[in-house]
C-alpha positions in Angstrom: 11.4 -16.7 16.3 13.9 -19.8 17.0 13.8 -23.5 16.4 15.4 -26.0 18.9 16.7 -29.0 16.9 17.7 -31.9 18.4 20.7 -34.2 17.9 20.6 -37.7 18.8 23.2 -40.4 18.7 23.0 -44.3 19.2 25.5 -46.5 19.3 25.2 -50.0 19.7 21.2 -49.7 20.7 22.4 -47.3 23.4 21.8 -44.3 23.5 25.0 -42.2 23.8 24.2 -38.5 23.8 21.2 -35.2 23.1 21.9 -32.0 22.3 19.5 -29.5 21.6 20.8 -26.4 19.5 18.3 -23.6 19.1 18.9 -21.3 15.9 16.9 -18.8 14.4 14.1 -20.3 12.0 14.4 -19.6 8.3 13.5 -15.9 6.9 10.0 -17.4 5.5 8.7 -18.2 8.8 9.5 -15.1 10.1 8.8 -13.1 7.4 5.4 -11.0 7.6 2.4 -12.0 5.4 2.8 -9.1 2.2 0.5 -5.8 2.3 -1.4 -5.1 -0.5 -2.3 -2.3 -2.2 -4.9 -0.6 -0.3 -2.8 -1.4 2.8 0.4 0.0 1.3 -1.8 3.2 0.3 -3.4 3.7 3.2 0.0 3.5 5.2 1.6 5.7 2.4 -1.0 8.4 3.0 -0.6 8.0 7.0 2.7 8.4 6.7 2.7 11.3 4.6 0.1 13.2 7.2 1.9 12.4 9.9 5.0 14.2 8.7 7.2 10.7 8.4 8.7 11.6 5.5 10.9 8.7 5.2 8.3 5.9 5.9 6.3 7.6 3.1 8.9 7.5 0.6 9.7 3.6 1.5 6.2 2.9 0.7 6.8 4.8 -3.0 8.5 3.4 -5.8 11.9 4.9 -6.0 12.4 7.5 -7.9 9.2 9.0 -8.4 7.7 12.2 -7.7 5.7 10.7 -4.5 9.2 9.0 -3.6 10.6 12.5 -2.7 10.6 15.2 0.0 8.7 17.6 -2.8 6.6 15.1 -3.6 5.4 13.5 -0.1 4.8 17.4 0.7 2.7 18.3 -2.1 0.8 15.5 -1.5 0.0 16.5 2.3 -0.8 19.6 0.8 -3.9 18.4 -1.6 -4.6 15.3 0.8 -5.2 18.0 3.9 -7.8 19.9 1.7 -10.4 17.5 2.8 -14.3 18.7 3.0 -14.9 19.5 6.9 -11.4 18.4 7.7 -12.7 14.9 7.4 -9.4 12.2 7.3 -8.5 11.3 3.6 -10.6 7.9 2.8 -9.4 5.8 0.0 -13.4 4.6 -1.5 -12.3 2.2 -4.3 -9.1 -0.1 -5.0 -8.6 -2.2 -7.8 -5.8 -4.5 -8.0 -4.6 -7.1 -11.2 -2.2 -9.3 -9.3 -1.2 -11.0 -12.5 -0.3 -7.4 -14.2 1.6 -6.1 -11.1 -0.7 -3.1 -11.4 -3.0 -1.5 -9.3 -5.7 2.1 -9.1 -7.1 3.9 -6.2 -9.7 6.8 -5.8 -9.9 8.6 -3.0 -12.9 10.1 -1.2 -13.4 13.5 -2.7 -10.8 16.4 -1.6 -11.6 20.3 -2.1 -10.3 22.1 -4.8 -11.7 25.1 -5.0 -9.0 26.9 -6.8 -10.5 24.6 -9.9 -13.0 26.4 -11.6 -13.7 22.7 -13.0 -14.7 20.8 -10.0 -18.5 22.0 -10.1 -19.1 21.4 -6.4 -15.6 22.4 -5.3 -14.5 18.6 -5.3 -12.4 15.9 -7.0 -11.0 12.7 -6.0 -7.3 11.8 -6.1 -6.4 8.9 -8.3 -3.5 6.4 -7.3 -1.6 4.3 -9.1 0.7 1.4 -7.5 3.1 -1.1 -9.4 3.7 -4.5 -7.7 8.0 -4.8 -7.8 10.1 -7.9 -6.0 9.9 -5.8 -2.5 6.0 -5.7 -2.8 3.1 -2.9 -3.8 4.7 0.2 -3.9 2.8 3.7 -4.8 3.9 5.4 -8.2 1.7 8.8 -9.0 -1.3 10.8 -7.4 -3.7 12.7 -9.8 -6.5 15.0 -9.2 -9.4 14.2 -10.9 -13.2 15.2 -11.2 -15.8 12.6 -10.2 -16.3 11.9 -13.9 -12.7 11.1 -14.8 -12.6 9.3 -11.7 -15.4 7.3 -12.1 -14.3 6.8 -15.8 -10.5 5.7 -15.1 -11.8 3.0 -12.8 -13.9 1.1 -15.3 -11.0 1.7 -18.0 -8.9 0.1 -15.6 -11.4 -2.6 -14.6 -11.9 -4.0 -18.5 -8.1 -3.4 -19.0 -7.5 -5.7 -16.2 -9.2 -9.1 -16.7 -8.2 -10.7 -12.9 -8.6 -7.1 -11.1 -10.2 -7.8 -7.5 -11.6 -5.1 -5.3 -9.7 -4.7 -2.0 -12.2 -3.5 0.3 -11.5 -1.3 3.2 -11.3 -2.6 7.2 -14.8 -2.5 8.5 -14.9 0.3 11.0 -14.9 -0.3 14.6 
């Protein structure tokens, strides 16, 4: 986006002389309104099915596990083990904008290697951290429904301002 200033000068009550200079406006008009969590997550997750390693790891907090190579495929790995090869819904995120912190549960995944999971499902749990360059994903758990369920409400009364970021409505 540019601006086009103009320059005028009078002399005398005459006018003398215009110019119009266009220059590029400043960074906040051009900048794009921040993503939060869910978005960040939901491109993360995108990302990291589509095989675009790199975008994934720019939407993951450096240095983390989910931040790597490893890490991004690991996470395609559990992510593609979906009931009925349904895609990977994100159900629940909670966000505390004044903690920087944020939790996620995913629609349940199959796990059938888990003797655990009862019906052969968990959910993965998220967590994201809020830095200067905005929401960026930090860790990916596999939980049963229970511990899902149960994290979400510990998170909830840990976090007095947390809001629920609901998903796009489906067209």
């Amino acid at each position: 986006m540019t601006r086009l200033s103009w320059s005028v000068w009078v002399a005398g009550g005459l006018l003398v002389g215009v110019i119009g200079v266009r220059t590029a406006a400043p960074a906040d008009e051009t900048k794009r309104p921040e993503r939060n969590a869910r978005q960040v997550l939901e491109g993360y997750i995108a990302a990291a099915l589509t095989g675009k390693t790199e975008e994934a790891a720019a939407l993951a907090e450096p240095g983390v596990y989910l931040a790597t190579k490893e890490g991004i495929t690991d996470f395609k790995h559990r992510a593609n083990s979906r009931p009925e090869g349904d895609t990977l819904e994100v159900d629940i995120v909670l966000a505390s904008e004044k903690k920087g912190e944020a939790l996620a549960v995913s629609a349940p995944v199959s796990v059938k290697s888990d003797e655990k999971a009862g019906d052969g499902t968990a959910r993965l749990v998220f967590t994201l951290r809020k830095t200067d360059k905005g929401w960026l994903v930090r860790t990916c758990l596999g939980k049963s429904h229970e511990d899902a369920k149960e994290i979400a409400e510990d998170f909830r009364k840990a976090h007095a301002d947390v809001k629920e970021l609901p998903a796009k409505p489906r067209r």
